[in-house]
C-alpha beads as a LAMMPS data file, in Angstrom:
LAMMPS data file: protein, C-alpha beads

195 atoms
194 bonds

1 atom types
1 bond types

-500.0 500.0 xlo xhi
-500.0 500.0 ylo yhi
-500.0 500.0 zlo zhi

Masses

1 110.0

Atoms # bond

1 1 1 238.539 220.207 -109.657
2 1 1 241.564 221.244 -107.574
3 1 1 239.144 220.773 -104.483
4 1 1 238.194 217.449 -105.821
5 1 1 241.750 216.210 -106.190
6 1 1 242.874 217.704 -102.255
7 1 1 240.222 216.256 -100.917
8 1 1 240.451 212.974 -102.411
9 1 1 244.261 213.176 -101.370
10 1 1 243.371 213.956 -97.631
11 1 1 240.717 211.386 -97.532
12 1 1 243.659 208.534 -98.977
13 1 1 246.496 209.868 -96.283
14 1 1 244.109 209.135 -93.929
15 1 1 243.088 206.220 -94.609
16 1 1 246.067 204.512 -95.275
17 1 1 248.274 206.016 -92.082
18 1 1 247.950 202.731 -90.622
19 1 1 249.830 201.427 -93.117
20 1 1 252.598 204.671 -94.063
21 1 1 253.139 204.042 -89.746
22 1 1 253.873 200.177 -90.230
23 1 1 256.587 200.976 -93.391
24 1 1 258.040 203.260 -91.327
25 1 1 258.148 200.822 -88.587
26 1 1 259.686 198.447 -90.271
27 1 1 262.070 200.808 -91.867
28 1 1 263.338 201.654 -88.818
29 1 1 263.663 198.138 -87.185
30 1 1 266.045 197.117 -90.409
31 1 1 268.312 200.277 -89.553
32 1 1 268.717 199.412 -85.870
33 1 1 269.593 195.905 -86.761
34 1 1 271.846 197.259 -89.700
35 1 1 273.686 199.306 -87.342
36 1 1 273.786 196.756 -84.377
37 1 1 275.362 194.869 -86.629
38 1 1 277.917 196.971 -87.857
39 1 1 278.600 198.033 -84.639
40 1 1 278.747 194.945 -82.861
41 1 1 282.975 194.647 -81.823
42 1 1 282.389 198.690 -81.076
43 1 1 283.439 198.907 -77.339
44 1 1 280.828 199.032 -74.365
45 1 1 281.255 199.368 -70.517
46 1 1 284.828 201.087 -69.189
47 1 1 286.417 203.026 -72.237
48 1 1 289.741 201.338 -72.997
49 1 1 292.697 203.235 -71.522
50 1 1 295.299 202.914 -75.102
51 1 1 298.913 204.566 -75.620
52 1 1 298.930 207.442 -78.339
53 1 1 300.732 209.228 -80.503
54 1 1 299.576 212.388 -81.343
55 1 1 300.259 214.313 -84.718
56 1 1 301.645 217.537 -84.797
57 1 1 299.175 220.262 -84.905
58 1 1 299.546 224.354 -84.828
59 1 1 299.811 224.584 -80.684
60 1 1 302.385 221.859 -80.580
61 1 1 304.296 219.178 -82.051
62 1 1 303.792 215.335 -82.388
63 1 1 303.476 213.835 -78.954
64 1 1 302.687 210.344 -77.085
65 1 1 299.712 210.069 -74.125
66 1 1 297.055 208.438 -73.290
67 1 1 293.476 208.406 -73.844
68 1 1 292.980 208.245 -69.896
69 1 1 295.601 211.446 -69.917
70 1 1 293.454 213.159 -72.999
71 1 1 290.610 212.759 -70.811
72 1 1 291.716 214.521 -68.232
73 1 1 291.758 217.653 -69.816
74 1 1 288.515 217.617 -69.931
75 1 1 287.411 216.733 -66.871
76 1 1 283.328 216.429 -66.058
77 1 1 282.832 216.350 -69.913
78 1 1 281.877 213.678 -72.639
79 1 1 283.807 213.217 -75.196
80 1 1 283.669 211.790 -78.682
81 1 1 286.393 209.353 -80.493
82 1 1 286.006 209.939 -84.500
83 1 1 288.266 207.451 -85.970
84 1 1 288.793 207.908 -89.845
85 1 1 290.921 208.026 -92.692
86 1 1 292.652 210.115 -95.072
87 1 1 291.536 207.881 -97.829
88 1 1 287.884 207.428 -96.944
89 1 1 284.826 209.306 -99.006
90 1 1 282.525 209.187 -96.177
91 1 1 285.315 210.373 -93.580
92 1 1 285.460 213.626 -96.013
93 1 1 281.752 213.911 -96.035
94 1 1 281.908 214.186 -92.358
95 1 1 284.540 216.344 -91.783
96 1 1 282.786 219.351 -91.510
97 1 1 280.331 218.234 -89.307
98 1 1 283.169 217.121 -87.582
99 1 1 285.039 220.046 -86.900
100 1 1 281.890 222.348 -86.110
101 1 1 281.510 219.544 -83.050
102 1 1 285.100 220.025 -81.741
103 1 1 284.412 223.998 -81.083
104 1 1 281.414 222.504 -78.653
105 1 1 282.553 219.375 -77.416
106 1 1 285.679 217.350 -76.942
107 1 1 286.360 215.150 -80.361
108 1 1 290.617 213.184 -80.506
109 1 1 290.113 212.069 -84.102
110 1 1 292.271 208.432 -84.617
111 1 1 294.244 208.585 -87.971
112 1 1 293.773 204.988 -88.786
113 1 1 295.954 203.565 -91.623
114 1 1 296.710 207.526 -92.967
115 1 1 300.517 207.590 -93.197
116 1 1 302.960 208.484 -90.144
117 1 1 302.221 211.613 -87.679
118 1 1 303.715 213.906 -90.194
119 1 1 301.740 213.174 -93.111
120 1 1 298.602 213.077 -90.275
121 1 1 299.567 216.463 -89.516
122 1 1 299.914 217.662 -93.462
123 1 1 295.950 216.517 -94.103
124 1 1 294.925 217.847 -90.975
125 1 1 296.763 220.783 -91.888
126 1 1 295.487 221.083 -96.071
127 1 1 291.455 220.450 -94.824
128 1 1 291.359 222.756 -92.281
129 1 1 290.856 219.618 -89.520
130 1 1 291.083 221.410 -86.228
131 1 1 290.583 218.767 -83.758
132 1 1 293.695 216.580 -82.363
133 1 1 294.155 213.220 -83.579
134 1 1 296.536 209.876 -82.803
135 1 1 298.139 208.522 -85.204
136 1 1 297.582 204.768 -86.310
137 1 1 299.217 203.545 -89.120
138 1 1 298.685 199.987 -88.950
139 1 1 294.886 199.886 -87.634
140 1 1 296.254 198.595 -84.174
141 1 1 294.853 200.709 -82.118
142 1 1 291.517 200.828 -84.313
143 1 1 291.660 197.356 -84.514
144 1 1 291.627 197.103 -80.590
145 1 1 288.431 199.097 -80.319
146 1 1 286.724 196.603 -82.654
147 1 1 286.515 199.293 -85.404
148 1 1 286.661 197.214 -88.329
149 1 1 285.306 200.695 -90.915
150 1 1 285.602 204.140 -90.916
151 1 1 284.000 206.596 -90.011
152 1 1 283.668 205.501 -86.497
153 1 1 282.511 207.462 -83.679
154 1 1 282.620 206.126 -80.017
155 1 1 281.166 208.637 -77.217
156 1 1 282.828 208.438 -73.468
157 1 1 280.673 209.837 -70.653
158 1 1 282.493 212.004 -67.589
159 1 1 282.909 208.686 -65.719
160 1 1 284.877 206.904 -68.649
161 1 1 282.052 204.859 -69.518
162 1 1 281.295 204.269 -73.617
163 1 1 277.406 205.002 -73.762
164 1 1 277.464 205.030 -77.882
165 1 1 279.010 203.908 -80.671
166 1 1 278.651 203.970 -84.137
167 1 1 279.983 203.294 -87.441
168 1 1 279.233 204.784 -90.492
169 1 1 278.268 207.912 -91.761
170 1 1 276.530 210.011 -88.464
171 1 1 274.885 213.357 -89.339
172 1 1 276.203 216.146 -86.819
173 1 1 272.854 216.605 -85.051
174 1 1 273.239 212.584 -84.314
175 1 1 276.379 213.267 -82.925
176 1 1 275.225 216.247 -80.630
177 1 1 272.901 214.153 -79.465
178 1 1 274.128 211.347 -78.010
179 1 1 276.989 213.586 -76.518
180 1 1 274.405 215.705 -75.170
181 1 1 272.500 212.306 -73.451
182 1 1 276.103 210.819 -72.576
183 1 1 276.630 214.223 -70.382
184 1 1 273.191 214.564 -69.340
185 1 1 272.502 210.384 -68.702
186 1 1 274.656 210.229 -65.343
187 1 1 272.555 213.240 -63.825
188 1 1 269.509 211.051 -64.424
189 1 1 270.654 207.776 -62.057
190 1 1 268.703 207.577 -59.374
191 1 1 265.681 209.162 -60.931
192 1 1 264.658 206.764 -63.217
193 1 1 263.004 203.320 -62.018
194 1 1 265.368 200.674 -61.933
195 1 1 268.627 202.149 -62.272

Bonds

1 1 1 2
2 1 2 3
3 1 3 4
4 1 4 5
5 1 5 6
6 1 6 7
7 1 7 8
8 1 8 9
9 1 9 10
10 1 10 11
11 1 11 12
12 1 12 13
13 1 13 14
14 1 14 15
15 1 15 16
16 1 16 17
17 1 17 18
18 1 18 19
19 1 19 20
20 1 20 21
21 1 21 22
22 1 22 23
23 1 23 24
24 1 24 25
25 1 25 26
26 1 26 27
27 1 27 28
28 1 28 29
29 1 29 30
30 1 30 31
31 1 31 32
32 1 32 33
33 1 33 34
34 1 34 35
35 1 35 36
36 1 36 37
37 1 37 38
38 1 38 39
39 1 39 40
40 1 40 41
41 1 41 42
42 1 42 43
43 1 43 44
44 1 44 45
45 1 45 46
46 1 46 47
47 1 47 48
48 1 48 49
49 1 49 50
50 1 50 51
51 1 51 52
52 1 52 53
53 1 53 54
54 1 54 55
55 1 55 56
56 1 56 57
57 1 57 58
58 1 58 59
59 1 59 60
60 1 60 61
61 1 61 62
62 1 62 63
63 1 63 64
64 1 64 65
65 1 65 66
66 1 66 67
67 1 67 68
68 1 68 69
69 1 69 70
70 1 70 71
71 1 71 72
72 1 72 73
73 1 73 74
74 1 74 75
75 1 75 76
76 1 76 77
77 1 77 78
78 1 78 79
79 1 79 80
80 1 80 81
81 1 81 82
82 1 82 83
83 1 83 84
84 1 84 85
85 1 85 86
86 1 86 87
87 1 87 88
88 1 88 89
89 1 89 90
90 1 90 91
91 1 91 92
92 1 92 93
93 1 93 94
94 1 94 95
95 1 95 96
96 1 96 97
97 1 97 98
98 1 98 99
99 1 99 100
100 1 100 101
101 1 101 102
102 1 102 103
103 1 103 104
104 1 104 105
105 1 105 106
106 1 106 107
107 1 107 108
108 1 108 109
109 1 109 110
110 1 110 111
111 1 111 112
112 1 112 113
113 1 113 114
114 1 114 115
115 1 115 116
116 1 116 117
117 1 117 118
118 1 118 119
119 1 119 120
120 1 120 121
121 1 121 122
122 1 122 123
123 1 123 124
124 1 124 125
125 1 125 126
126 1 126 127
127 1 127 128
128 1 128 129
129 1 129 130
130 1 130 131
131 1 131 132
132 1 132 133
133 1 133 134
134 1 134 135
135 1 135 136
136 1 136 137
137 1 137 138
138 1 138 139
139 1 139 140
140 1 140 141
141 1 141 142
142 1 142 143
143 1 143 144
144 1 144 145
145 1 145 146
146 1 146 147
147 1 147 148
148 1 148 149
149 1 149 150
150 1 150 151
151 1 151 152
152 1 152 153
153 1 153 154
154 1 154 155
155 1 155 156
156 1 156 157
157 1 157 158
158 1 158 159
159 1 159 160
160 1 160 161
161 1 161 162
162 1 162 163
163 1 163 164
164 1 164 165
165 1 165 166
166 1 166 167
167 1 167 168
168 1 168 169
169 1 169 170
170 1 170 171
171 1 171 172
172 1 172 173
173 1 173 174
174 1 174 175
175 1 175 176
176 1 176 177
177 1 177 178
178 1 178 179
179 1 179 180
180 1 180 181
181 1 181 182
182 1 182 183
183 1 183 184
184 1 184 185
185 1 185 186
186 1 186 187
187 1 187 188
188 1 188 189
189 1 189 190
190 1 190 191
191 1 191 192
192 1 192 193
193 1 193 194
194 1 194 195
């Protein structure tokens, strides 16, 4: 009877993979035109060189730059852009996948409409949020990037070019990948047809 039922199951998956293959299809079609969408005012081409000001954290205290000067200390590296909010669910949900990506890659987090540097600082400090982060109290600077929601996540190659953005929620192994393809991608010019 068990046999029966296994068999009969078997014989129905493969039958109708045809049709599981076109649901999934068109599953994923409606999520890349979601997110193209939602990320359409996201920068592309040369990443935006913006003034900063950087909350306090435990190696120093609050501080103005520049994203081209952030950069810089990380020279030959991608990095990744994480604007969110202290009020945001999803930015909270993320967190942690957050901060286990800033002990392997570059991450400046941007503070957007969370208070002045020193309340920045004091949630950065209560959730354990390791990575450094501007502070943008008015959505200016988040505005200027075309992030219209939080979480936001913008990756920079080595050569200051944005190769991905996205808005939303991003699991972390999303996020290690396109960091991983935005330092791997330059190596690859040349190689490919048409490039």
């Amino acid at each position: 009877m068990l046999k029966a039922r296994i068999t009969r199951a078997v014989h129905n998956l493969r039958a109708g993979w045809k049709r599981h293959l076109a649901t999934l299809a068109l599953a994923w079609i409606a999520i890349a035109a979601v997110d193209t969408w939602r990320t359409r005012d996201l920068p592309q081409g040369p990443a935006p060189d913006v003034a900063l000001v950087m909350a306090a954290t435990a190696s120093g205290p609050a501080h103005a730059t520049s994203l081209a000067a952030w950069r810089a200390q990380h020279p030959g590296q991608a990095v990744a852009v994480h604007f969110w909010a202290e009020w945001c669910s999803i930015c909270k949900l993320e967190e942690p996948s957050i901060a286990r990506l800033s002990t392997d890659w570059p991450v400046l987090g941007v503070a957007m409409q969370s208070g002045n540097a020193e309340r920045v600082a004091q949630v950065q400090h209560q959730r354990g949020m390791p990575w450094p982060t501007a502070v943008d109290p008015q959505a200016t600077l988040s505005r200027s990037w075309g992030v219209r929601s939080v979480p936001a996540l913008v990756v920079i190659d080595a050569q200051g070019q944005v190769r991905f953005a996205t808005s939303g929620y991003t699991p972390e192994w999303a996020m290690r990948l396109r960091l991983w393809w935005a330092q791997t991608m330059p190596q690859w010019k040349g190689l490919l047809p048409n490039q």
